[in-house]
C-alpha positions as MATLAB code, in Angstrom:
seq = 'XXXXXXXXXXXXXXXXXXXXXXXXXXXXXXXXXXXXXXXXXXXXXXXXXXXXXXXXXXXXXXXXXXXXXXXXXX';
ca = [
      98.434  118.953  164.699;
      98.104  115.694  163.445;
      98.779  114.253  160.491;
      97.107  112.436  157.967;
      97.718  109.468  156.668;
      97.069  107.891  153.318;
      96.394  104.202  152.490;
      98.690  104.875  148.884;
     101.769  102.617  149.382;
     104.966  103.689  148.172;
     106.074  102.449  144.520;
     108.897  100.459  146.582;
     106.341   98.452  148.305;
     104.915   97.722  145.145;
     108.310   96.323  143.677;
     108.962   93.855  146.077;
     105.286   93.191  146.502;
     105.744   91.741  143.003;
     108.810   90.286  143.310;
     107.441   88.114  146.326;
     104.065   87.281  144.753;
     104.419   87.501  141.267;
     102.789   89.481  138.389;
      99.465   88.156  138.892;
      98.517   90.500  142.148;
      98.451   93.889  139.907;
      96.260   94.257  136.867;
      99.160   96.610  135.042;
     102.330   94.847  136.568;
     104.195   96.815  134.393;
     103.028  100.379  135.744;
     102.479   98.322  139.281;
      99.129   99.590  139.000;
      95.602   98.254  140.720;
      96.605   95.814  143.180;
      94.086   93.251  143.326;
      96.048   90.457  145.987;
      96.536   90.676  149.979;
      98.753   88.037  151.162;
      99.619   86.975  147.460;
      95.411   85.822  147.193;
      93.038   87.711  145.219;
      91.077   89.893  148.096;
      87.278   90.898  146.789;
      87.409   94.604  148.035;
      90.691   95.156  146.437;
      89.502   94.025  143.084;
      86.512   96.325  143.651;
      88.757   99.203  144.472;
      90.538   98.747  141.521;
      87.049   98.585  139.053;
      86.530  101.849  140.993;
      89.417  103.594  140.310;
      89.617  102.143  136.638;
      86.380  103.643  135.815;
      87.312  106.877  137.319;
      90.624  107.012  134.675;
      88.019  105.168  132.494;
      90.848  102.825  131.782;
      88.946  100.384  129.513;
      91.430   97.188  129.543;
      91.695   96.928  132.928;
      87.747   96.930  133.202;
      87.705   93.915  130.793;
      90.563   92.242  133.203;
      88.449   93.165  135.818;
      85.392   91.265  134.242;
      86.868   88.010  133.635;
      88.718   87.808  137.443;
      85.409   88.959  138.947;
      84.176   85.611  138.380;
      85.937   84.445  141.122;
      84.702   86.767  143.814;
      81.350   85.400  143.321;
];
């Protein structure tokens, strides 16, 4: 039987995820929540995975986040 795997990463990833690239790479830092950076650079997809998954929780700050860093994926 094989298993399946998810792309979720576990909340220790995320820790030292931050710790190596700073703050900046997750639009809730403090919940370690939407990660928007690969490689410590914003990444285009991930910032559209996060506006997906932010309107699913309808999670209206991190839309307006979203907005403003959008600019740069243009």
């Amino acid at each position: 039987m094989k298993t399946i795997r998810s792309r979720w990463k576990a909340p220790i990833y995320r820790k030292s995820y931050r710790k190596k690239y700073g703050s900046s790479c997750f639009l809730e830092p403090r919940t370690l929540r939407y990660p928007i950076c690969t490689k410590g650079q914003l990444d285009c997809k991930a910032l559209s995975a996060a506006r997906y998954y932010a309107m699913l929780s309808k999670n209206k700050k991190v839309l307006a986040k979203i907005r403003k860093t959008r600019k740069h994926c243009i």
